[in-house]
C-alpha positions, 0 to 999 in steps of 0.5 A: 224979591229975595227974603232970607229967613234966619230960624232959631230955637229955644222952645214955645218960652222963648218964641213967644218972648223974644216976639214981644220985644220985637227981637223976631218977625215970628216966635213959634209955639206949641202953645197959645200965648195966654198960657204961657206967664209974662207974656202979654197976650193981647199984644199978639197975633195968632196964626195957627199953621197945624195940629201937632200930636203927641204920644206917650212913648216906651222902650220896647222891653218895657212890655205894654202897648197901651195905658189909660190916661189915669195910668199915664198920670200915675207914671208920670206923677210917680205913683208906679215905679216898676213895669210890672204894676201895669202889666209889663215886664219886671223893669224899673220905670225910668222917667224922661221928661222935657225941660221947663218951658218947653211947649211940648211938655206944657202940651202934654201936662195940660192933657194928661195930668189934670193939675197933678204934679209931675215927678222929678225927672231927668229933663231933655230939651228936643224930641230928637234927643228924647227918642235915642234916649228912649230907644236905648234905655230899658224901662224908659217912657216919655212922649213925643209928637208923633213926626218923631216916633220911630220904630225904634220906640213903642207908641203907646195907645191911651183908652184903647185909642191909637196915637193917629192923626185920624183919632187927632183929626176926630177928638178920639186922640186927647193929646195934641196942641196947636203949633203957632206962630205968633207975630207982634201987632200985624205982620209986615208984607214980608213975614204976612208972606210967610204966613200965608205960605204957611197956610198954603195948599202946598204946604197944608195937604203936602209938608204938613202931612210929610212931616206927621202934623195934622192941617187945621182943615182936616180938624173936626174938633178945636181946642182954646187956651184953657183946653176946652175942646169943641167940634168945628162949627161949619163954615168957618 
């Protein structure tokens, strides 16, 4: 039984309303329903395939290797305007952001910014395009989830702690974010067969890890929609 699979994009927003009015099988996102205004959560199923972490990342004149989470809010609220207040070179700061609506940036808020509000900013709607811009502006920073940090790109360590999977997998490492895919009431047989590929072995130990995403099994901690972080309880 063939079964073609059509993928669209368009961010966490318009994954989770374009599944509520049935126009898709499966709508994709980097965050949990609830989080996300207008949409009816209860009428929604989650399935969660892996652990997506996310790292502050700069250009490599920029002149630091690591920040504390109260200096990247400050970057990113624009307290600091230049390089050289947190130790790095004389360059001005030059901020890139994610457009609204992007799950990413909804992630990265939701762990950094403690409600504070993020500076204006030029935004870029795909980690693609954000690390070229990175990559080729002095003074850039922005963050990324780490299947996209090249060496072209510095990731930045926050408290002291390294952007790993293993610091995910343990708690150390504060940014990351599920990556759903949500599905309208119960999933029919062909898109249930998606999910449970999803959920495979195959694809948890071996694509998943490829890619730089962390399996759910692998997670010693877990996160619920108000960002509440507790350790998995055996067994489950």
């Amino acid at each position: 039984h063939d079964v073609s699979v059509t993928v669209q994009g368009g961010g966490s927003g318009t994954g989770l309303s374009q599944v509520q009015v049935g126009a898709v099988s499966v709508g994709n996102s980097d965050i949990f329903a609830d989080q996300q205004p207008g949409i009816k959560a209860k009428e929604l199923v989650d399935h969660k395939v892996c652990v997506m972490g996310l790292a502050p990342v700069t250009n490599r004149e920029a002149g630091v290797t690591s920040l504390t989470m109260k200096q990247l809010r400050g970057i990113f609220s624009g307290r600091y305007s230049n390089w050289k207040q947190l130790g790095g070179r004389n360059l001005d700061i030059v901020l890139i952001n994610r457009a609204q609506g992007s799950g990413t940036r909804a992630a990265f808020e939701g762990a950094v910014m403690g409600g504070e509000k993020m500076a204006r900013a030029q935004e870029q709607e795909s980690n693609g395009t954000v690390s070229k811009m990175v990559a080729n502006t002095p003074g850039a920073v922005s963050y990324l989830s780490f299947s996209y940090i090249s060496k072209d790109v510095l990731g930045i360590s926050v408290d002291g702690v390294k952007p790993t999977a293993e610091n995910v997998q343990t708690g150390k490492w504060k940014i990351w974010s599920y990556e759903h895919m949500y599905t309208h009431g119960k999933p029919d047989r062909q898109t249930q067969k998606l999910l449970d590929y999803m959920k495979s072995e195959y694809v948890q130990k071996n694509l998943v890890k490829a890619l730089g995403y962390v399996s759910i099994s692998d997670m010693k901690v877990e996160k619920d929609a108000s960002g509440k972080v507790v350790p998995v309880r055996e067994g489950e």
